[in-house]
Structures are given as structure tokens and as C-alpha cells.
Backbone atoms as SQL, in Angstrom:
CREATE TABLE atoms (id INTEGER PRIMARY KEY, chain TEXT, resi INTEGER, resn TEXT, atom TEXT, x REAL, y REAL, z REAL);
INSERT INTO atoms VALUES
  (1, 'A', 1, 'UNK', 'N', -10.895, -3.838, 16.385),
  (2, 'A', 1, 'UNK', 'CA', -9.927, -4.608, 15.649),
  (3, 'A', 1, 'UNK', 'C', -8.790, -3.690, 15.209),
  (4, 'A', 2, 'UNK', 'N', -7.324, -4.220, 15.356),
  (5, 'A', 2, 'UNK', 'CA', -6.670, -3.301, 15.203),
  (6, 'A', 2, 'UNK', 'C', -6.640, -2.996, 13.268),
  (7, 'A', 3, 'UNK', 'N', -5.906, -2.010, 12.982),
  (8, 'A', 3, 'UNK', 'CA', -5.938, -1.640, 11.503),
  (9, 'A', 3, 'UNK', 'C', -5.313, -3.080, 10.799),
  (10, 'A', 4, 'UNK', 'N', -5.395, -4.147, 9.633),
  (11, 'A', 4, 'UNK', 'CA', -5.027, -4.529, 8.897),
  (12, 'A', 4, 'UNK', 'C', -5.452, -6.223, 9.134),
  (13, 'A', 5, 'UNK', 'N', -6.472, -5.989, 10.208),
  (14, 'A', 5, 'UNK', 'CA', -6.756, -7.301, 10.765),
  (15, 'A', 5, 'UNK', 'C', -8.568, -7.532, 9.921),
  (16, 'A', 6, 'UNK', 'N', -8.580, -8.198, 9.042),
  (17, 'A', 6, 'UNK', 'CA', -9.595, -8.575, 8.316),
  (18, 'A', 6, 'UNK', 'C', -10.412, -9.469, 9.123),
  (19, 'A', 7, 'UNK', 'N', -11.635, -9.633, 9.162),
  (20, 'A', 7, 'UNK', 'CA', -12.788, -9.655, 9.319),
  (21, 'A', 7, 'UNK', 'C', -13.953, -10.211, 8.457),
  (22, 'A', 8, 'UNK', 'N', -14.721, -11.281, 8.886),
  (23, 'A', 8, 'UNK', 'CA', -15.785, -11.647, 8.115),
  (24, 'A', 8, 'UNK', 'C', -17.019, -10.915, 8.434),
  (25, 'A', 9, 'UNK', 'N', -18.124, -11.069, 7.832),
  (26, 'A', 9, 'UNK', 'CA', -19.487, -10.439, 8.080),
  (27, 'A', 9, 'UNK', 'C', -20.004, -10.427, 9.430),
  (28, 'A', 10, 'UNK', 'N', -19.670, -11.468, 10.342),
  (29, 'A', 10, 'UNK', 'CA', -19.463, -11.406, 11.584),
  (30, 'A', 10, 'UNK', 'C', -18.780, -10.635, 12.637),
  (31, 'A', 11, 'UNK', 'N', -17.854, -10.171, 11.959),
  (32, 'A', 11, 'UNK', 'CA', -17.013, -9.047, 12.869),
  (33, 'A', 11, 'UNK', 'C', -15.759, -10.125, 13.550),
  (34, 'A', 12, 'UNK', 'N', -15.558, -11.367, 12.881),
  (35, 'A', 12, 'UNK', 'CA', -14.838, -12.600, 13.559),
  (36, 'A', 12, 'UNK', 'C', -13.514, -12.601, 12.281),
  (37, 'A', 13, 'UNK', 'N', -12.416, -12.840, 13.302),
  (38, 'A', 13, 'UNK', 'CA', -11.015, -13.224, 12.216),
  (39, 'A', 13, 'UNK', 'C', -11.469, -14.394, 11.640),
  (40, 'A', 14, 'UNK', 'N', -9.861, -15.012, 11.137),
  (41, 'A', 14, 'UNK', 'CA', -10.111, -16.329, 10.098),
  (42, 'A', 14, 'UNK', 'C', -9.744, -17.259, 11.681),
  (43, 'A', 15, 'UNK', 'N', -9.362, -16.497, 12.815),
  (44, 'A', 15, 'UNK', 'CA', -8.786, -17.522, 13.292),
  (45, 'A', 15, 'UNK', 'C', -9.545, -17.828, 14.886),
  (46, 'A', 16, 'UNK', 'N', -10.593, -16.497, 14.536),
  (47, 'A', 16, 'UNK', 'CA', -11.815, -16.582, 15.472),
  (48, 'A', 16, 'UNK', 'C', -13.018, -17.689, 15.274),
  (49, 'A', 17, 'UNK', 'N', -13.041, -17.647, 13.669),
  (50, 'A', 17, 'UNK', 'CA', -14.205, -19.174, 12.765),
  (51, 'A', 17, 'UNK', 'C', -13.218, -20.342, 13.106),
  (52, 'A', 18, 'UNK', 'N', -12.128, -20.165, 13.316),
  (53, 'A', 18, 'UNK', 'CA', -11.606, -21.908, 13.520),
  (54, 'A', 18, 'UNK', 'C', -11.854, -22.286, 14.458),
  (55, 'A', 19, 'UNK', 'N', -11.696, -21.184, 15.859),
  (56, 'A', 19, 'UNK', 'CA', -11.946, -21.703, 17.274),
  (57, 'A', 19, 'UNK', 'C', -13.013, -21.871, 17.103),
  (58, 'A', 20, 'UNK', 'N', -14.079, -21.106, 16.935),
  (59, 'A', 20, 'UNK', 'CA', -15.453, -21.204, 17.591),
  (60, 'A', 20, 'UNK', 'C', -15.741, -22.803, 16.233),
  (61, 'A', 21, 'UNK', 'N', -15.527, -23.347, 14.869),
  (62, 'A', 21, 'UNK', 'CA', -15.853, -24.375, 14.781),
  (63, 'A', 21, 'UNK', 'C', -15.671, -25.469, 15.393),
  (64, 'A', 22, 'UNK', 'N', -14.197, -25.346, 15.792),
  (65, 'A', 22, 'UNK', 'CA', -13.211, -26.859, 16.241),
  (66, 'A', 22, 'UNK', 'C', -14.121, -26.440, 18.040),
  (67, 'A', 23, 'UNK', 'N', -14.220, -25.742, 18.664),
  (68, 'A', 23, 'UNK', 'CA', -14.861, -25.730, 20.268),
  (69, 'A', 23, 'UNK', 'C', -16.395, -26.114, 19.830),
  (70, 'A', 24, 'UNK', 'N', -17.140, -26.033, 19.169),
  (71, 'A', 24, 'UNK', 'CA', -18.618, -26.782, 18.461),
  (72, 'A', 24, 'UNK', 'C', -18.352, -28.469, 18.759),
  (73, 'A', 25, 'UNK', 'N', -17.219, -28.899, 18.165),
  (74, 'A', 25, 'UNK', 'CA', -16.847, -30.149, 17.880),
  (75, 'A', 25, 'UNK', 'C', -16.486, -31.132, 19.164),
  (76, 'A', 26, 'UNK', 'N', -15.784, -30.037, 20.348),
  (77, 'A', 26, 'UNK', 'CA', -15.172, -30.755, 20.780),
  (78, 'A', 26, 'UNK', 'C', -15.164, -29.820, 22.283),
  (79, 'A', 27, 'UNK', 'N', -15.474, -28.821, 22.226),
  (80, 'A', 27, 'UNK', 'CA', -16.465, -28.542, 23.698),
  (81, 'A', 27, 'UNK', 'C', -14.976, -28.185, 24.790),
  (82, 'A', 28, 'UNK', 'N', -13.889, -28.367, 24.013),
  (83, 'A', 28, 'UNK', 'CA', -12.398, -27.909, 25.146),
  (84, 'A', 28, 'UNK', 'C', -12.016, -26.114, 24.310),
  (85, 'A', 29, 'UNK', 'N', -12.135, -25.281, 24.982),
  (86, 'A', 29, 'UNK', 'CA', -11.707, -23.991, 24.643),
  (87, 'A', 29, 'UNK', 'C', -9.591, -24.263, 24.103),
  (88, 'A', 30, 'UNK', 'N', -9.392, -24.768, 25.119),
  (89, 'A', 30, 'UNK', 'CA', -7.926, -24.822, 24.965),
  (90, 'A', 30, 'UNK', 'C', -7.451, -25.418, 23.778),
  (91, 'A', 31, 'UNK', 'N', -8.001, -26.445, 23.678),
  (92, 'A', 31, 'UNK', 'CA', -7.936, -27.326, 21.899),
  (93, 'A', 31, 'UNK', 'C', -7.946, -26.306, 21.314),
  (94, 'A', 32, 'UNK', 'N', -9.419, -25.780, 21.079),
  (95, 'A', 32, 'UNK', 'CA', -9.786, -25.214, 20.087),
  (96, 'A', 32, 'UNK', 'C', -8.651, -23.708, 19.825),
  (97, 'A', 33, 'UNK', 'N', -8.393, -23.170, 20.950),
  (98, 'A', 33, 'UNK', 'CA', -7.511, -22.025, 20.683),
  (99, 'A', 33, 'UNK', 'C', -6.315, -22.794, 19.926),
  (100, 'A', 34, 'UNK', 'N', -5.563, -23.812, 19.767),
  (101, 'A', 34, 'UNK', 'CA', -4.529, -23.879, 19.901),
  (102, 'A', 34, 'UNK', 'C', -4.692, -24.745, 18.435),
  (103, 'A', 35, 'UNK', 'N', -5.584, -25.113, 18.061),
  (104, 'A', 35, 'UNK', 'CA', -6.008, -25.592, 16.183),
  (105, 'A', 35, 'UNK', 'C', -6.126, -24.228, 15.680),
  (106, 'A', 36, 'UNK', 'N', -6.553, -23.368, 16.068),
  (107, 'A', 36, 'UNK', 'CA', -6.639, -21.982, 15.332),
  (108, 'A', 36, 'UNK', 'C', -5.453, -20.945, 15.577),
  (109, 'A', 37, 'UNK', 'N', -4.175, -21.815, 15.988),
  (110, 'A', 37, 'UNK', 'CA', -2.818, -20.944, 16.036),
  (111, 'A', 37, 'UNK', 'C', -3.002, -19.595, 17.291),
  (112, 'A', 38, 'UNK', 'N', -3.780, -19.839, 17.945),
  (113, 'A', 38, 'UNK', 'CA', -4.090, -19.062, 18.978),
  (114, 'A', 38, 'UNK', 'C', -3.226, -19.793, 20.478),
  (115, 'A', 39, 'UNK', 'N', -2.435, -18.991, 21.538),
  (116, 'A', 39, 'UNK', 'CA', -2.094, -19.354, 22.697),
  (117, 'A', 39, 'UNK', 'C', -3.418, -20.165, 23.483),
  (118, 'A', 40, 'UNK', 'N', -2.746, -21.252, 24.012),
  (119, 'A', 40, 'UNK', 'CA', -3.948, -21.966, 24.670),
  (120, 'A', 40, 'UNK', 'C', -4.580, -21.287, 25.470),
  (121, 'A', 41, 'UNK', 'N', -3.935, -20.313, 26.032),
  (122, 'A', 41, 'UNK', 'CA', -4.534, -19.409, 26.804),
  (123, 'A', 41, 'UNK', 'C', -5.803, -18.486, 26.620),
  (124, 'A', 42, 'UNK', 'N', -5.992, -17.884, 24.985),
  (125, 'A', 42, 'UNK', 'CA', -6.855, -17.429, 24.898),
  (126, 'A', 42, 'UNK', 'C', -8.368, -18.083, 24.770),
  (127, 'A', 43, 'UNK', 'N', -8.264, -19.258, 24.907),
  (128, 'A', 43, 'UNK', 'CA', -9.566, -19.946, 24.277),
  (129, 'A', 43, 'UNK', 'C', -10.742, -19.411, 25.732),
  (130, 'A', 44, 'UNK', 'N', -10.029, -19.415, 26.610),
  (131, 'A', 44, 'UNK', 'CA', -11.026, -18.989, 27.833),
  (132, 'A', 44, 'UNK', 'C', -11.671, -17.364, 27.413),
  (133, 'A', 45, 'UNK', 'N', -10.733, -16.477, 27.466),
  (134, 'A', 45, 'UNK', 'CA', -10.915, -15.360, 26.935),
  (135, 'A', 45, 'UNK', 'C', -11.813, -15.380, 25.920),
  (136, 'A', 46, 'UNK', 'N', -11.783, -15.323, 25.168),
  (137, 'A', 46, 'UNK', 'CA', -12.677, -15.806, 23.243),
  (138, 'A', 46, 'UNK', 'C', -13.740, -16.264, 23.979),
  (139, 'A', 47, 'UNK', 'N', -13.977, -17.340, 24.754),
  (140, 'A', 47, 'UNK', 'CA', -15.658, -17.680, 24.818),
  (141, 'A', 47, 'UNK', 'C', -15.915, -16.376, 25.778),
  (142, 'A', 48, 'UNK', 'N', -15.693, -15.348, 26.363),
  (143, 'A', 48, 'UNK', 'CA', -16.096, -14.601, 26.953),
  (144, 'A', 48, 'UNK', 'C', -16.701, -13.021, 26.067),
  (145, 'A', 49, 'UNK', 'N', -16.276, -13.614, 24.681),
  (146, 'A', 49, 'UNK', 'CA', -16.404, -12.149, 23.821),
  (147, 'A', 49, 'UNK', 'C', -18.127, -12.635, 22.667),
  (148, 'A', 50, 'UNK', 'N', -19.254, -11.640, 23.128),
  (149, 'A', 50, 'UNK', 'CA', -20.252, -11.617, 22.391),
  (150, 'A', 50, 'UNK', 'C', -20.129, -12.241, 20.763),
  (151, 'A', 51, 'UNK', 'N', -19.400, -12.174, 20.189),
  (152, 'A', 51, 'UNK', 'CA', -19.891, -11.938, 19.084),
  (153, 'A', 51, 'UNK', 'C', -19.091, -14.063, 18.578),
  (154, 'A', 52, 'UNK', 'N', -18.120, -13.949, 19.584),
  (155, 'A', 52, 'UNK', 'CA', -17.877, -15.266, 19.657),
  (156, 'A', 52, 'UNK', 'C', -19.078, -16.306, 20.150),
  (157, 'A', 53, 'UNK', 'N', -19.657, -15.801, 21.492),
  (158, 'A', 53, 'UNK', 'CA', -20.905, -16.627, 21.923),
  (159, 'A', 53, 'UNK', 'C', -21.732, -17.292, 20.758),
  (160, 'A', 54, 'UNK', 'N', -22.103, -15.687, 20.479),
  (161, 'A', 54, 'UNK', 'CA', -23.136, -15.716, 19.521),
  (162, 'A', 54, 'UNK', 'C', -22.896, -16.718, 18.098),
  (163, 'A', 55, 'UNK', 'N', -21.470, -16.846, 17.448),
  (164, 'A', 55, 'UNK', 'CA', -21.139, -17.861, 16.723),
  (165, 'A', 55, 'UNK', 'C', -21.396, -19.294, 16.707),
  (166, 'A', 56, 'UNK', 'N', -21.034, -19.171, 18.092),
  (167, 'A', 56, 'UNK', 'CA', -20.941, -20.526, 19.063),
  (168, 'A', 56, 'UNK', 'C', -22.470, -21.177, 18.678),
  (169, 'A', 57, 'UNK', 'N', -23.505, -20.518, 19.128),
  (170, 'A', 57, 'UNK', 'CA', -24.354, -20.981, 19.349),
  (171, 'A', 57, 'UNK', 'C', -25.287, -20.736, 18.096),
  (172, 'A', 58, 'UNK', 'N', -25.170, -20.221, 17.179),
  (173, 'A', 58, 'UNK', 'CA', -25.296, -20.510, 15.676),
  (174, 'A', 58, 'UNK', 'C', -24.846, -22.098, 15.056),
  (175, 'A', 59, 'UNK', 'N', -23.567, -22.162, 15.094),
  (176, 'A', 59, 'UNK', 'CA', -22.929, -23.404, 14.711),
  (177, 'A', 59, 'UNK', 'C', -23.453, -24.263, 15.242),
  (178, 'A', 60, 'UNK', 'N', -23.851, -24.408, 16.791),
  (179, 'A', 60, 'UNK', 'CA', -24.324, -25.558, 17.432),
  (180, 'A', 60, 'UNK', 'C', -25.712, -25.823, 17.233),
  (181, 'A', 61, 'UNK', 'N', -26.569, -24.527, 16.994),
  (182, 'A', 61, 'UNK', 'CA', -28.310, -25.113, 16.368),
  (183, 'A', 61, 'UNK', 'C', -27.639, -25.255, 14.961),
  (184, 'A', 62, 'UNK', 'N', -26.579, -25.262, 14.467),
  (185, 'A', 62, 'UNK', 'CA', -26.998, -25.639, 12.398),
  (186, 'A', 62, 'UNK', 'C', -26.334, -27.173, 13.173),
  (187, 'A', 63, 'UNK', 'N', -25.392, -27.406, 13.800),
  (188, 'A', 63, 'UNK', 'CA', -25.379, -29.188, 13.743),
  (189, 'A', 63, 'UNK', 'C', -26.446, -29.853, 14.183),
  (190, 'A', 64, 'UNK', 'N', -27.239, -28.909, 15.211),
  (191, 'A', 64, 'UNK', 'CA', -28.463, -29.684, 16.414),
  (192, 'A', 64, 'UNK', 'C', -29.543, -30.174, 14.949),
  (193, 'A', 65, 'UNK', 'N', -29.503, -28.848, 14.150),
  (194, 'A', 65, 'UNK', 'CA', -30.342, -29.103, 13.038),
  (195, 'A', 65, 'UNK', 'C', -30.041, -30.080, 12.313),
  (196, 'A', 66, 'UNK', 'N', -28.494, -30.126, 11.439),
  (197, 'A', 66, 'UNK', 'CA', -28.399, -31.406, 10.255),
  (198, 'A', 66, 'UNK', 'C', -28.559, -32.668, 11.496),
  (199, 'A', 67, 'UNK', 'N', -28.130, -32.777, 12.647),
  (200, 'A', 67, 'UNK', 'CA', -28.504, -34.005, 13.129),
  (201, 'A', 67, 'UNK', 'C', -30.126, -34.295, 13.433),
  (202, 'A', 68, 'UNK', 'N', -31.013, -33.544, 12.860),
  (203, 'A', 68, 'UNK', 'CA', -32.373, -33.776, 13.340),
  (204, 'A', 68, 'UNK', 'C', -32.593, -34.105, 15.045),
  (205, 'A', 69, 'UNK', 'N', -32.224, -33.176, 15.861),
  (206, 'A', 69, 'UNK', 'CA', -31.612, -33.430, 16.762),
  (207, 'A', 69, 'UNK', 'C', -32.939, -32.543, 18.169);
């Protein structure tokens, strides 16, 4: 991460938690880059980075869960 770019406990920006929530929701990378002020372009990129996956698929067992699913 470059110097001044903040970070949650995840090692994820503020604008890395928007994609990976809004792509949970709605399963289009390009959306989702582009609700989180990101070039549509990167949303392909971003699902290719670990620590994004790994978000990904956190968020999606806590909905699989509240939906008793």
C-alpha cells in the first residue's frame, strides 16, 4: 500500500469494503468497482487480489448465514 493510504484490519481500503460488499449483492465486478469510485475497469483486477477473495467469501457465508441458507 502506498504511504498515506489507510487500511482496515483486513489490509482492505474504504473503497476495497465497498466493492467487495456491493459485488456480494450483486455478483457484477464492474458495478461494484464503479459504486466504490473505482474505474470500471478495476473490478476484474480486485477479484484477482487474495485478500479481496478472501473478503468476498466471508461476506457471502455471513449472508448464506443470516439467510439460514
Amino acid at each position: 500500500m502506498p504511504p498515506g493510504i489507510q487500511t482496515n484490519h483486513r489490509g482492505l481500503t474504504e473503497r476495497n469494503e465497498v466493492f467487495c460488499h456491493h459485488y456480494v449483492r450483486t455478483w457484477n465486478a464492474r458495478t461494484a468497482a464503479e459504486v466504490a469510485g473505482l474505474s470500471h475497469l478495476t473490478g476484474r483486477t480486485l477479484l484477482q487480489k487474495p485478500r479481496i477473495q478472501a473478503r468476498i467469501r466471508e461476506l457471502n457465508a455471513a449472508m448464506l448465514k443470516a439467510s439460514d441458507i
